[in-house]
N, CA, C and O atoms as a GROMACS GRO file, in nm:
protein
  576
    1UNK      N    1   0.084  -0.118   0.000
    1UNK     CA    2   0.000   0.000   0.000
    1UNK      C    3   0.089   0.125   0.000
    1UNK      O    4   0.195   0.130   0.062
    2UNK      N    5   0.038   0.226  -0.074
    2UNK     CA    6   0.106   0.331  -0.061
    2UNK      C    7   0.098   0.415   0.051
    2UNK      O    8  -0.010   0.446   0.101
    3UNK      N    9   0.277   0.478   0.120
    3UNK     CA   10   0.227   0.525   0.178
    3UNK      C   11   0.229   0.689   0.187
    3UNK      O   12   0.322   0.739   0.124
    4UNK      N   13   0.142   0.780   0.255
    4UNK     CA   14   0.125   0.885   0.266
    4UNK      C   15   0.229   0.971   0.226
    4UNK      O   16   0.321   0.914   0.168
    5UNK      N   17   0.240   1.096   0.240
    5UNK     CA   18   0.369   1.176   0.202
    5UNK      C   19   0.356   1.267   0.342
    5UNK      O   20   0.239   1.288   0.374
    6UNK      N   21   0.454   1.323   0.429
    6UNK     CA   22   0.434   1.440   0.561
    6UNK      C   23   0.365   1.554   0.534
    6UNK      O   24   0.387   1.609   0.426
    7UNK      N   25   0.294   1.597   0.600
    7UNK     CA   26   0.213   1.720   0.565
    7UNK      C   27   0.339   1.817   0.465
    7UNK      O   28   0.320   1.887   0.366
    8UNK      N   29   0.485   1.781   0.550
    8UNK     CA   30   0.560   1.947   0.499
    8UNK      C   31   0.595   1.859   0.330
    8UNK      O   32   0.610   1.926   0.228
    9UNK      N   33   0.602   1.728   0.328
    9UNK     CA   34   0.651   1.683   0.164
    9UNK      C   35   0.537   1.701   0.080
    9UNK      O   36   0.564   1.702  -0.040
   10UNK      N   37   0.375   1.723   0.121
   10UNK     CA   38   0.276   1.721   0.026
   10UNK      C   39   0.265   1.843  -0.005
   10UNK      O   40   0.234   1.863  -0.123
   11UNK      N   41   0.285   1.968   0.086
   11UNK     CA   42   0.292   2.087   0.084
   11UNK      C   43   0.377   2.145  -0.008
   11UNK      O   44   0.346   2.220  -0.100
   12UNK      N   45   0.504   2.101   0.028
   12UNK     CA   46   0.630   2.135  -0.062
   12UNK      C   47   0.600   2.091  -0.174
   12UNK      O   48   0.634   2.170  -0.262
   13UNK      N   49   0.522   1.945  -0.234
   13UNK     CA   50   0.514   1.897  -0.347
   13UNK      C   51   0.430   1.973  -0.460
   13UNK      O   52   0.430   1.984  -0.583
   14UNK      N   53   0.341   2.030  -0.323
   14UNK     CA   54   0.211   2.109  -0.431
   14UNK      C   55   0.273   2.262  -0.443
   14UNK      O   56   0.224   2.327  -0.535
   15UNK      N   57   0.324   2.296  -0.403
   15UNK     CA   58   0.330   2.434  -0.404
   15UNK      C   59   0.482   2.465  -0.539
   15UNK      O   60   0.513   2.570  -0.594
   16UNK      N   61   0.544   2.326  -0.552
   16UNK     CA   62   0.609   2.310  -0.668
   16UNK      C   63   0.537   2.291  -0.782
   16UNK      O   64   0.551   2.346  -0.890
   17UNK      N   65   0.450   2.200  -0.745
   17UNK     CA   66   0.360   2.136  -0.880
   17UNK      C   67   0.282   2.292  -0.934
   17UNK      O   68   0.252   2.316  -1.051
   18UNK      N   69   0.258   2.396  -0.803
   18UNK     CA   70   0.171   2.465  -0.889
   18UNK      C   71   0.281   2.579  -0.939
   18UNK      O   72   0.243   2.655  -1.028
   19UNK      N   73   0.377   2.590  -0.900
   19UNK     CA   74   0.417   2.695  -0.975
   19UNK      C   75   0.495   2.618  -1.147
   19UNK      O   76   0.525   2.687  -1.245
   20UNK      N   77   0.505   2.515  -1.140
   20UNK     CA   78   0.559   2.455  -1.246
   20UNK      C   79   0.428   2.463  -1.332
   20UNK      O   80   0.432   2.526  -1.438
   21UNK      N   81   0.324   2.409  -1.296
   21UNK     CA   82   0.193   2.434  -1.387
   21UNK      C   83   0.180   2.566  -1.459
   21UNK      O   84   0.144   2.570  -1.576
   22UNK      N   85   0.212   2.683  -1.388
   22UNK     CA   86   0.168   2.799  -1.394
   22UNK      C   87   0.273   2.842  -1.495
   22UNK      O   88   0.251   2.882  -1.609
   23UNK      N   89   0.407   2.826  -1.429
   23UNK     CA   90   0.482   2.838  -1.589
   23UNK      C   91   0.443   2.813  -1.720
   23UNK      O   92   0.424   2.892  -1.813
   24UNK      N   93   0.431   2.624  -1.711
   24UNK     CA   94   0.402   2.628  -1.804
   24UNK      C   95   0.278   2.690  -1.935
   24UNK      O   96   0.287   2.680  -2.057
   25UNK      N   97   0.195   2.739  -1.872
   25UNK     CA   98   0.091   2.783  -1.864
   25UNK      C   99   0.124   2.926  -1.950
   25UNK      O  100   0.061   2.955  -2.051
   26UNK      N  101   0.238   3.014  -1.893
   26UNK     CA  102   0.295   3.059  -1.954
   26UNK      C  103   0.275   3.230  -1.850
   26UNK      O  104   0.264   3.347  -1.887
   27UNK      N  105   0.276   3.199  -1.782
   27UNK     CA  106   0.264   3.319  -1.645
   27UNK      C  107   0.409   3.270  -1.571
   27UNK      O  108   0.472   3.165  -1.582
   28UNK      N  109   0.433   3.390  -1.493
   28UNK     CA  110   0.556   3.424  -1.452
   28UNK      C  111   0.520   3.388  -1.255
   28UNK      O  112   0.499   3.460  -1.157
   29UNK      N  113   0.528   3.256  -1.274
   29UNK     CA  114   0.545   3.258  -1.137
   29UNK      C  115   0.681   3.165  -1.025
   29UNK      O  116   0.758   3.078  -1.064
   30UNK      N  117   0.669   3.226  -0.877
   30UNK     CA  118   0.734   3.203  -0.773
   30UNK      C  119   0.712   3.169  -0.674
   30UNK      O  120   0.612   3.201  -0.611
   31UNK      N  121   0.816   3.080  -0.628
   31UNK     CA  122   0.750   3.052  -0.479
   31UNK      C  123   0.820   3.179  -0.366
   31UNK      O  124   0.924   3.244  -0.360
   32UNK      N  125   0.705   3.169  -0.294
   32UNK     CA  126   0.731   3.280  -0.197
   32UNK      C  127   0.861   3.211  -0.078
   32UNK      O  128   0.904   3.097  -0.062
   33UNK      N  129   0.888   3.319  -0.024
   33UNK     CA  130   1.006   3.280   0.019
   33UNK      C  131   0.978   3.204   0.172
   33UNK      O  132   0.877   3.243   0.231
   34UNK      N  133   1.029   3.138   0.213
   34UNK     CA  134   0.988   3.052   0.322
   34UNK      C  135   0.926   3.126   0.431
   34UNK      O  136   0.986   3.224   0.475
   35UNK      N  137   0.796   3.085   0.489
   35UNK     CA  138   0.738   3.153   0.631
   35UNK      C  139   0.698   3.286   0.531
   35UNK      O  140   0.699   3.385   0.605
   36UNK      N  141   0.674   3.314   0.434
   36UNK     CA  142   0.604   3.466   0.378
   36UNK      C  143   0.483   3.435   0.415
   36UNK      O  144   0.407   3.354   0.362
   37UNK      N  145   0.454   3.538   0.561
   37UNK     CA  146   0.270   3.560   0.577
   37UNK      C  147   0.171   3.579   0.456
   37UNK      O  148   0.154   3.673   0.378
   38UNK      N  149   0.101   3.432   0.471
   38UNK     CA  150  -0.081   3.464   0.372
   38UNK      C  151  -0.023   3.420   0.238
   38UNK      O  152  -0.084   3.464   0.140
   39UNK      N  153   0.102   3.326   0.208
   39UNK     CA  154   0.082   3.278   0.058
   39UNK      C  155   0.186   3.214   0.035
   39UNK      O  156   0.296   3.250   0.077
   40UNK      N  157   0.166   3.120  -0.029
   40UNK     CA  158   0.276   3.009  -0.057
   40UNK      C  159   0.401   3.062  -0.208
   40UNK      O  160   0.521   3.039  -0.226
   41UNK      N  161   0.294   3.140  -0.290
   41UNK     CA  162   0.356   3.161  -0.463
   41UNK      C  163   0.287   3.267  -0.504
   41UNK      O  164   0.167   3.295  -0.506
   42UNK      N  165   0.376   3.316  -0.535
   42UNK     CA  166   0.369   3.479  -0.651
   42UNK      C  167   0.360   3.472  -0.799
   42UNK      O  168   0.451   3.437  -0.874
   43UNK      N  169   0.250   3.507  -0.831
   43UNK     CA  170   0.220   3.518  -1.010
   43UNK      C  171   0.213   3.676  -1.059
   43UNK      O  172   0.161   3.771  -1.001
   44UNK      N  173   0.261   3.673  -1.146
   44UNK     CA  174   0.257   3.831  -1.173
   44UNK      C  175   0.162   3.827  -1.319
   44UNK      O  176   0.200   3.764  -1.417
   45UNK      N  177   0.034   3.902  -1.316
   45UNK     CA  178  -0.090   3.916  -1.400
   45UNK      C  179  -0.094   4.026  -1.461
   45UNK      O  180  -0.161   4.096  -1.386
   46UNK      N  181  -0.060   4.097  -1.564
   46UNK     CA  182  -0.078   4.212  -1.634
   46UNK      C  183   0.049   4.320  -1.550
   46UNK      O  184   0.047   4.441  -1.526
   47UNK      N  185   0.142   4.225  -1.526
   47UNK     CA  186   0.247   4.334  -1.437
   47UNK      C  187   0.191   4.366  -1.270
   47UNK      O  188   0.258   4.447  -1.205
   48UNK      N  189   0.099   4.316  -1.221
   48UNK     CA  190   0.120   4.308  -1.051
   48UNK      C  191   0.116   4.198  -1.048
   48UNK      O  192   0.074   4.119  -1.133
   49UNK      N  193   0.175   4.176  -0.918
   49UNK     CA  194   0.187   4.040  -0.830
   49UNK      C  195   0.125   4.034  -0.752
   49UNK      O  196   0.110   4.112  -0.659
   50UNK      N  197   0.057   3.900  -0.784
   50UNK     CA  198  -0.047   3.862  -0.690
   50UNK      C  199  -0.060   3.753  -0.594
   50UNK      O  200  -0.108   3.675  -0.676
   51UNK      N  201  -0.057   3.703  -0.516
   51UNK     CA  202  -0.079   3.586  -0.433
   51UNK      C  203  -0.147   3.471  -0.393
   51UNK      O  204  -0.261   3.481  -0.346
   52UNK      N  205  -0.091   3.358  -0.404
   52UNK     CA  206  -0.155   3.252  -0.394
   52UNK      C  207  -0.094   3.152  -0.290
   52UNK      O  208   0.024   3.123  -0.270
   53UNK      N  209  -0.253   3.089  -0.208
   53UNK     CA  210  -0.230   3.028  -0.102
   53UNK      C  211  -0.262   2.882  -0.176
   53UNK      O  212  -0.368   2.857  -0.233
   54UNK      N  213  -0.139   2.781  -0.164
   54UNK     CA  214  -0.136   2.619  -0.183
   54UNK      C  215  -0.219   2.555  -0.044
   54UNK      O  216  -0.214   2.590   0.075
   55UNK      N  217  -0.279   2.468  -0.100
   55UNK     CA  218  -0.309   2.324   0.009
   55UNK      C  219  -0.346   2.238  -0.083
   55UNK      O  220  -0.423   2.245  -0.178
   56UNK      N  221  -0.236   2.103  -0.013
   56UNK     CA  222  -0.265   1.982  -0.104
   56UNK      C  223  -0.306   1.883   0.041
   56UNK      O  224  -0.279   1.871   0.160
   57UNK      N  225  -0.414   1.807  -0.102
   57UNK     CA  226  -0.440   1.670  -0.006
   57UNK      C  227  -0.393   1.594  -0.045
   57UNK      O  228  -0.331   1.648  -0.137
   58UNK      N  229  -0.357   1.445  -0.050
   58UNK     CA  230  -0.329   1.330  -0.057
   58UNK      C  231  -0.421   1.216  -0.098
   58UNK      O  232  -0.500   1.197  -0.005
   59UNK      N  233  -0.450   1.108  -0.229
   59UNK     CA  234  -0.507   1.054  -0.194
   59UNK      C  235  -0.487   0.903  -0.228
   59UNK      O  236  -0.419   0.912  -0.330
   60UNK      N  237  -0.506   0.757  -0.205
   60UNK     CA  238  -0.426   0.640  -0.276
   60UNK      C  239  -0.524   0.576  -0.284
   60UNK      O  240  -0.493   0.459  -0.304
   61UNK      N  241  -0.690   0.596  -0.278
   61UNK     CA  242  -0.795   0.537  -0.414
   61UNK      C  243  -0.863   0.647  -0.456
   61UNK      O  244  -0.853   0.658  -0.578
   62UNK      N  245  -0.947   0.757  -0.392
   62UNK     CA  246  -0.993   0.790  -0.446
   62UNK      C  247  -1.036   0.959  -0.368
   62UNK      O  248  -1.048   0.974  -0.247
   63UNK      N  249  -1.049   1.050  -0.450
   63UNK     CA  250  -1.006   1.184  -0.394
   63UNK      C  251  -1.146   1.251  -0.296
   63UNK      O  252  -1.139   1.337  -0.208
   64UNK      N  253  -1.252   1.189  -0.340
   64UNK     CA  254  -1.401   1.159  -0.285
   64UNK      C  255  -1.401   1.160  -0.149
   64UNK      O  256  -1.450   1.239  -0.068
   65UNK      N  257  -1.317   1.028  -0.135
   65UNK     CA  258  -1.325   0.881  -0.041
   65UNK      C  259  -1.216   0.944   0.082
   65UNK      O  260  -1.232   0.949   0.204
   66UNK      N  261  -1.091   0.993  -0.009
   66UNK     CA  262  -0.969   0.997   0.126
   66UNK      C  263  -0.985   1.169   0.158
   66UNK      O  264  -0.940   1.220   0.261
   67UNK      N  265  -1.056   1.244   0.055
   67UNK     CA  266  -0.983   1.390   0.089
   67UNK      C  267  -1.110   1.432   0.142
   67UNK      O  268  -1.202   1.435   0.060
   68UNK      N  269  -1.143   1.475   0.291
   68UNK     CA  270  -1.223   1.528   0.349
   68UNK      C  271  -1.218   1.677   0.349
   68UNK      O  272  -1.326   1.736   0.352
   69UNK      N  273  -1.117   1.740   0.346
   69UNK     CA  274  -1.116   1.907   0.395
   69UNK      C  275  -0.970   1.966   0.309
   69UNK      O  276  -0.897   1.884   0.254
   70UNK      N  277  -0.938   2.112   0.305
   70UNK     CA  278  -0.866   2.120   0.318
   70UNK      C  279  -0.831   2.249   0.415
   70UNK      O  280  -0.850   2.367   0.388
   71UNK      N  281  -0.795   2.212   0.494
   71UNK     CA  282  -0.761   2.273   0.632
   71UNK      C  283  -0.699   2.404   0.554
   71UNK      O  284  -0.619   2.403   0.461
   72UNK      N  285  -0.770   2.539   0.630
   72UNK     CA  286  -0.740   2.695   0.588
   72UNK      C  287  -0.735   2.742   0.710
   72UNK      O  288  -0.802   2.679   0.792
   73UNK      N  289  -0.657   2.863   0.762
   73UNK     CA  290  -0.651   2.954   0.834
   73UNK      C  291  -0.686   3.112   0.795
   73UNK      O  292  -0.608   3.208   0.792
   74UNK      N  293  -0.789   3.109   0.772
   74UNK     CA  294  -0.848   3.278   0.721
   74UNK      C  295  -0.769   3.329   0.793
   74UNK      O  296  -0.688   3.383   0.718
   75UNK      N  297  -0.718   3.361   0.970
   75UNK     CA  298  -0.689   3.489   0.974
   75UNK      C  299  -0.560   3.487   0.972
   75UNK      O  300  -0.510   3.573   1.045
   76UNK      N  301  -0.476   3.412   0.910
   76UNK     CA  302  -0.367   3.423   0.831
   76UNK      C  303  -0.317   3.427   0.684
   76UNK      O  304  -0.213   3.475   0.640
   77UNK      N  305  -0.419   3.362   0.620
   77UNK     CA  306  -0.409   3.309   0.486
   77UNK      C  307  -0.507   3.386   0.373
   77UNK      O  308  -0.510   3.394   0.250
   78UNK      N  309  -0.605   3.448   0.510
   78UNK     CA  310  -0.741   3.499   0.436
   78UNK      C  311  -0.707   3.636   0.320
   78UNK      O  312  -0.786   3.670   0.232
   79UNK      N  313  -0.535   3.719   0.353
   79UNK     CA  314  -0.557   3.784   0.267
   79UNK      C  315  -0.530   3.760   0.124
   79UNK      O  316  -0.524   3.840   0.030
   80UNK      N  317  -0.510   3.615   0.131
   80UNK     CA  318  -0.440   3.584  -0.048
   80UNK      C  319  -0.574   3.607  -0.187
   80UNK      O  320  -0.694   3.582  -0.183
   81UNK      N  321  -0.496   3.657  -0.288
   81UNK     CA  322  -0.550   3.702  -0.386
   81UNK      C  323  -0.607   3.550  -0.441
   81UNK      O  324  -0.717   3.556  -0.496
   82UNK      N  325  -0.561   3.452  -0.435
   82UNK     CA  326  -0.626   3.305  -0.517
   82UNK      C  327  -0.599   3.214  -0.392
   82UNK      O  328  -0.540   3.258  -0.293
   83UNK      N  329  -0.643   3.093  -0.401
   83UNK     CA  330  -0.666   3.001  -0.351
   83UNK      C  331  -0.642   2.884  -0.460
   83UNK      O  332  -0.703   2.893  -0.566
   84UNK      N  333  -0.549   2.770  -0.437
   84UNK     CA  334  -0.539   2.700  -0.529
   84UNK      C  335  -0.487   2.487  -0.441
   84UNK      O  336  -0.388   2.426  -0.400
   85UNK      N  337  -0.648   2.463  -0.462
   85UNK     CA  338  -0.637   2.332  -0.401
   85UNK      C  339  -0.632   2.233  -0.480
   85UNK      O  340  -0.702   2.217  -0.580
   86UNK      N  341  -0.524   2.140  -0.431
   86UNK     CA  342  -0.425   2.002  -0.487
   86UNK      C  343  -0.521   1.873  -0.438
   86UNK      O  344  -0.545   1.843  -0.321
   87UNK      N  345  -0.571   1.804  -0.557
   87UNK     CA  346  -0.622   1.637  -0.481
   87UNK      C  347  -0.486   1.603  -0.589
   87UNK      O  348  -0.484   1.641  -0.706
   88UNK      N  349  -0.356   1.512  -0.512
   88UNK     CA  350  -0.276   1.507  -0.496
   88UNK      C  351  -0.277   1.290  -0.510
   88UNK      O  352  -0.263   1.210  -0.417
   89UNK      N  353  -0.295   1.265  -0.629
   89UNK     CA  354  -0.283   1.132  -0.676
   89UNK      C  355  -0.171   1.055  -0.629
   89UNK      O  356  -0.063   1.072  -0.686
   90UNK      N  357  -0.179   0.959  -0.519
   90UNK     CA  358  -0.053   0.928  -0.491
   90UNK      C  359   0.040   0.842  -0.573
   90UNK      O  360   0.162   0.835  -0.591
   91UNK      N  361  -0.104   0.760  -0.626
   91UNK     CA  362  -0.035   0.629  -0.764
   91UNK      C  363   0.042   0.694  -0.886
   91UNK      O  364   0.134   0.634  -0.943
   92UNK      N  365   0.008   0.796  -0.914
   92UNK     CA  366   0.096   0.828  -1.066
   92UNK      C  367   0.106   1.024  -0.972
   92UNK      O  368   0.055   1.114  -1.038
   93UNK      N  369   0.141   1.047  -0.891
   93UNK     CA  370   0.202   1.164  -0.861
   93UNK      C  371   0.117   1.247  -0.957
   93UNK      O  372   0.189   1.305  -1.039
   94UNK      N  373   0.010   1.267  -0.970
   94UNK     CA  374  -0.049   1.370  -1.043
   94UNK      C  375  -0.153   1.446  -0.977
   94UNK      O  376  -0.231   1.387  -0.901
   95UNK      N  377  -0.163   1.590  -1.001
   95UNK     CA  378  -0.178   1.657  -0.920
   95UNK      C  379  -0.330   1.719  -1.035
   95UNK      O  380  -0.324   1.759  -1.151
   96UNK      N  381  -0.441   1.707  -0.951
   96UNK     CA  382  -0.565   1.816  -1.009
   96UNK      C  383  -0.609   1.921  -0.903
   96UNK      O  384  -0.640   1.924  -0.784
   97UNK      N  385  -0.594   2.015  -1.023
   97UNK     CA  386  -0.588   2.132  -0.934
   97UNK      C  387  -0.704   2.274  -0.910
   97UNK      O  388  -0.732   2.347  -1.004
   98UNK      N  389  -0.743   2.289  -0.811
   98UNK     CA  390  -0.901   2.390  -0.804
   98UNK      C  391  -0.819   2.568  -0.765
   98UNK      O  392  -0.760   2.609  -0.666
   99UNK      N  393  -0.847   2.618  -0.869
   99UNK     CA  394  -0.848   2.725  -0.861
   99UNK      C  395  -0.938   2.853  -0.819
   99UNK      O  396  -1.014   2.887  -0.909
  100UNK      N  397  -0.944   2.921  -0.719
  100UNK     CA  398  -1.024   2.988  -0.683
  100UNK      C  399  -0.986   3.145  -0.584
  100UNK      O  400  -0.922   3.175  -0.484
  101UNK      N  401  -1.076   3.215  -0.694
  101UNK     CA  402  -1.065   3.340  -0.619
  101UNK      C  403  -1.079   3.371  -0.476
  101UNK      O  404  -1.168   3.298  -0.432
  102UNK      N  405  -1.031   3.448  -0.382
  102UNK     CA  406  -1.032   3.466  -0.234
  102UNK      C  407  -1.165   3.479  -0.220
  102UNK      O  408  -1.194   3.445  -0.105
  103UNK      N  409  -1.284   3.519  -0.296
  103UNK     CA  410  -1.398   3.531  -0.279
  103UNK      C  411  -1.500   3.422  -0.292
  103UNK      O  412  -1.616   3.425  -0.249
  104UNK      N  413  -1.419   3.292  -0.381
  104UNK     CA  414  -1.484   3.136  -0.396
  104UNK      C  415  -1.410   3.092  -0.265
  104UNK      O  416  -1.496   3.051  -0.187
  105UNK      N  417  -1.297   3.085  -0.215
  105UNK     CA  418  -1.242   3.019  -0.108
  105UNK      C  419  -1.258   3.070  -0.011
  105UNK      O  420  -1.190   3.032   0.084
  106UNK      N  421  -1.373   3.196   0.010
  106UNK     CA  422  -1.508   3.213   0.139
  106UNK      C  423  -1.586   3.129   0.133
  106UNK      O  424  -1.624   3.059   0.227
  107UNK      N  425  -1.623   3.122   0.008
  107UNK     CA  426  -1.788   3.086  -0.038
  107UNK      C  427  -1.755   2.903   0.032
  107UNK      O  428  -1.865   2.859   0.063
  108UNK      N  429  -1.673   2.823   0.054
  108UNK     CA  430  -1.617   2.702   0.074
  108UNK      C  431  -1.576   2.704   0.192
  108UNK      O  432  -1.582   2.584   0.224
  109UNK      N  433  -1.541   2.756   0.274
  109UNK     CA  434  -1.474   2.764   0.391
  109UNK      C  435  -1.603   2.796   0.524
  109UNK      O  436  -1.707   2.862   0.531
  110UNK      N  437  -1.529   2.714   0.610
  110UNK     CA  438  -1.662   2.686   0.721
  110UNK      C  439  -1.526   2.739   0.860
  110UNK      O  440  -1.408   2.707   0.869
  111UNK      N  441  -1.591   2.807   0.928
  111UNK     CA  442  -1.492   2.853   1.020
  111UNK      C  443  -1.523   2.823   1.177
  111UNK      O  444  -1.629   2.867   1.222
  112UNK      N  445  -1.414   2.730   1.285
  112UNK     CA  446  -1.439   2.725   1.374
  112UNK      C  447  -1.348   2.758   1.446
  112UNK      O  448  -1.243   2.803   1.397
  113UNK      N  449  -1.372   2.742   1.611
  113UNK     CA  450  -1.285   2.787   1.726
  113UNK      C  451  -1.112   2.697   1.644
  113UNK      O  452  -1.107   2.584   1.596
  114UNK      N  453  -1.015   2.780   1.652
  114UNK     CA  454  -0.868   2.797   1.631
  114UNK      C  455  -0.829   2.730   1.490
  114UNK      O  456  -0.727   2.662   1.473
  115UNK      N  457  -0.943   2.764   1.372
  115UNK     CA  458  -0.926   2.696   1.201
  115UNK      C  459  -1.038   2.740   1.187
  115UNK      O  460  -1.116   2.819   1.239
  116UNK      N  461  -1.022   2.630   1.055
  116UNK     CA  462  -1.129   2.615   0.951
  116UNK      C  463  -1.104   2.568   0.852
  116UNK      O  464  -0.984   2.554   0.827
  117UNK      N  465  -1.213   2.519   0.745
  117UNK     CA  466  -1.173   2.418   0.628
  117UNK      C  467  -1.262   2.456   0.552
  117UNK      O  468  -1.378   2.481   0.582
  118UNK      N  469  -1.166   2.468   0.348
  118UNK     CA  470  -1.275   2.491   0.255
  118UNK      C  471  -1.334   2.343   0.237
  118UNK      O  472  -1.236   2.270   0.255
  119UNK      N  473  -1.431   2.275   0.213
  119UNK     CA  474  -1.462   2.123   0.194
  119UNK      C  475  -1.459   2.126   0.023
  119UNK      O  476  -1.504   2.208  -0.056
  120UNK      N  477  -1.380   1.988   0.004
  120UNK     CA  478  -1.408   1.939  -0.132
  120UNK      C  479  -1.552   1.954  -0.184
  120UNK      O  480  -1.560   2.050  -0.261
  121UNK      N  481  -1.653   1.898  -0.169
  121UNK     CA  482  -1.764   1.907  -0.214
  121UNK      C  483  -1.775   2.007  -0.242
  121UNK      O  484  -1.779   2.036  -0.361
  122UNK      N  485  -1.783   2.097  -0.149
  122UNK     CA  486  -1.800   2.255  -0.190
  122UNK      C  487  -1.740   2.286  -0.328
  122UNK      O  488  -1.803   2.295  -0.433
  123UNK      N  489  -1.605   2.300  -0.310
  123UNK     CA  490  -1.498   2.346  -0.446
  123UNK      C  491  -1.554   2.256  -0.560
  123UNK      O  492  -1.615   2.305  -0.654
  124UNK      N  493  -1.536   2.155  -0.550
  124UNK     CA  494  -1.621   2.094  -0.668
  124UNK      C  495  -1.729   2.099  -0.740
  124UNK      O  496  -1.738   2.064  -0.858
  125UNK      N  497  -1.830   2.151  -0.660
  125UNK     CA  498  -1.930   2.189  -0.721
  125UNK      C  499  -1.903   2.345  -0.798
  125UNK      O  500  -1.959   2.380  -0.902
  126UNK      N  501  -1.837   2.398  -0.747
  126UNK     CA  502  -1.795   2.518  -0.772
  126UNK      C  503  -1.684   2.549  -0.860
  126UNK      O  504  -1.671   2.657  -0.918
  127UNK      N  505  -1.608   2.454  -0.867
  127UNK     CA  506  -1.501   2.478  -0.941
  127UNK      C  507  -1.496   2.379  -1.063
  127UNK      O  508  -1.548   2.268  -1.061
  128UNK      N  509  -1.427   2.432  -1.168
  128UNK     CA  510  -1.367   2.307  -1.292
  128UNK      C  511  -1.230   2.277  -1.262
  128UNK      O  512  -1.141   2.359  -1.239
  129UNK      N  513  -1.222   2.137  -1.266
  129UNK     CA  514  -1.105   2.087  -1.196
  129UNK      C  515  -0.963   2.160  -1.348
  129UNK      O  516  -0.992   2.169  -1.468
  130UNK      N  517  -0.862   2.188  -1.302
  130UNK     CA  518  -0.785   2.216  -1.389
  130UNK      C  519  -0.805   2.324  -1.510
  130UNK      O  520  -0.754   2.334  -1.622
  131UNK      N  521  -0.932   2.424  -1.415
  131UNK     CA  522  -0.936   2.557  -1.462
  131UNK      C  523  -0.853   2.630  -1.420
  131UNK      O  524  -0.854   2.635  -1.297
  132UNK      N  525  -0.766   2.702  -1.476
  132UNK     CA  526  -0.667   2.846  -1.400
  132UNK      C  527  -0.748   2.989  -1.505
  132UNK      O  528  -0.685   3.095  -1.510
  133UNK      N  529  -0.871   2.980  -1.572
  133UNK     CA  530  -0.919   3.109  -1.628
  133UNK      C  531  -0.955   3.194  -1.506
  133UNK      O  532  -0.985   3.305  -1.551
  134UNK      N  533  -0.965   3.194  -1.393
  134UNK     CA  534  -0.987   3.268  -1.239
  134UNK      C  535  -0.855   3.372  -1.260
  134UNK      O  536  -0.858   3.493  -1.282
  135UNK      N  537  -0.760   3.300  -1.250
  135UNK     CA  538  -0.604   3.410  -1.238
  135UNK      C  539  -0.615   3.502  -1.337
  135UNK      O  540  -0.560   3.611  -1.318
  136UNK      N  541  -0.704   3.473  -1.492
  136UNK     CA  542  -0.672   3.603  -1.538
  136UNK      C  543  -0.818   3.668  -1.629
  136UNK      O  544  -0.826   3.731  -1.735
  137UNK      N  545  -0.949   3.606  -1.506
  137UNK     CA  546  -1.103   3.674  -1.544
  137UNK      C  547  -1.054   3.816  -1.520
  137UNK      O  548  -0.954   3.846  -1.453
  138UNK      N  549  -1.139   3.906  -1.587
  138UNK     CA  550  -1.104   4.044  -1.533
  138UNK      C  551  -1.212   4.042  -1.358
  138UNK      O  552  -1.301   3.984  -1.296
  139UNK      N  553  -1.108   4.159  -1.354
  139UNK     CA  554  -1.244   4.209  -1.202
  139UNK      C  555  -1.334   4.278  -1.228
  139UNK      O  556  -1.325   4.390  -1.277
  140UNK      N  557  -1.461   4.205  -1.192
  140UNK     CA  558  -1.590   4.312  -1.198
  140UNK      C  559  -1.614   4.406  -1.091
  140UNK      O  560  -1.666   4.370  -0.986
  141UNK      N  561  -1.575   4.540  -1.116
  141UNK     CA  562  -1.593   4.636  -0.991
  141UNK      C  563  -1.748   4.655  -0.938
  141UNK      O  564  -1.847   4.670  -1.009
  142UNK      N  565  -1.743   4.650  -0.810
  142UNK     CA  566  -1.921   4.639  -0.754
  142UNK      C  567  -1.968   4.796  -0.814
  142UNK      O  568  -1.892   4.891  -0.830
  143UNK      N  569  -2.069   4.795  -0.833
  143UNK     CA  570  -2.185   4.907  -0.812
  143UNK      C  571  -2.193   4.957  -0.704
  143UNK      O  572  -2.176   4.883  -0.607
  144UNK      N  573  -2.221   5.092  -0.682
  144UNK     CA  574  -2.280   5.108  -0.557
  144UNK      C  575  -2.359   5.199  -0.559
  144UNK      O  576  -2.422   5.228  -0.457
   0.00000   0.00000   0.00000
């Protein structure tokens, strides 16, 4: 049976996987520098840089079945510009990935005494797996 990877090797794994994605993709991104408050990787979108918070899960049948949550800290993490969650294939190391604006990774996130977690179900319903068109929708400025 396969086994698991440490929270800090799945972390490290995804937060590589996504900036390698994002390259290729053809955006200019970085990983933030170790312990940088509220974001794992820096993409730069029309010339600003913007921020993105990684969390990967793990899973060795099925991403449904093993990945319950992915554990967020809003009042640390809450100010990142994207949100970008890893179900993290353990059999062939492949990584699908949910992209979502700080304003979808409210809409997902359930908050209790010292955490909180966006839930898969949620993002899924909400998200297309291995969409990144979020990083460069324009912003719709509110009315008021």
């Amino acid at each position: 049976m396969l086994t698991l990877l440490s929270r800090l090797q799945a972390g490290t794994l995804g937060e590589l996987l996504t900036v390698a994605k994002l390259n290729s993709l053809g955006h200019a991104a970085y990983i933030s520098p170790e312990g940088a408050p509220g974001h794992d990787v820096i993409i730069v979108i029309d010339g600003l840089a913007k921020s993105i918070e990684v969390k990967t899960r793990q899973f060795r049948t099925s991403p449904a079945r093993d990945i319950t949550r992915w554990p967020v800290d809003m009042t640390t993490k809450g100010g990142a510009d994207f949100f970008i969650f890893i179900e993290l294939d353990l059999r062939t190391l492949t990584p699908t990935f949910y992209v979502l604006t700080n304003a979808q990774a409210r809409a997902t996130f359930r908050d209790y005494t010292g955490g909180g977690n966006c839930y898969p179900p949620d993002v899924r319903r909400l998200i297309t797996p291995n969409d990144f068109s979020a990083l460069t929708a324009p912003v719709l400025a509110s009315v008021l």
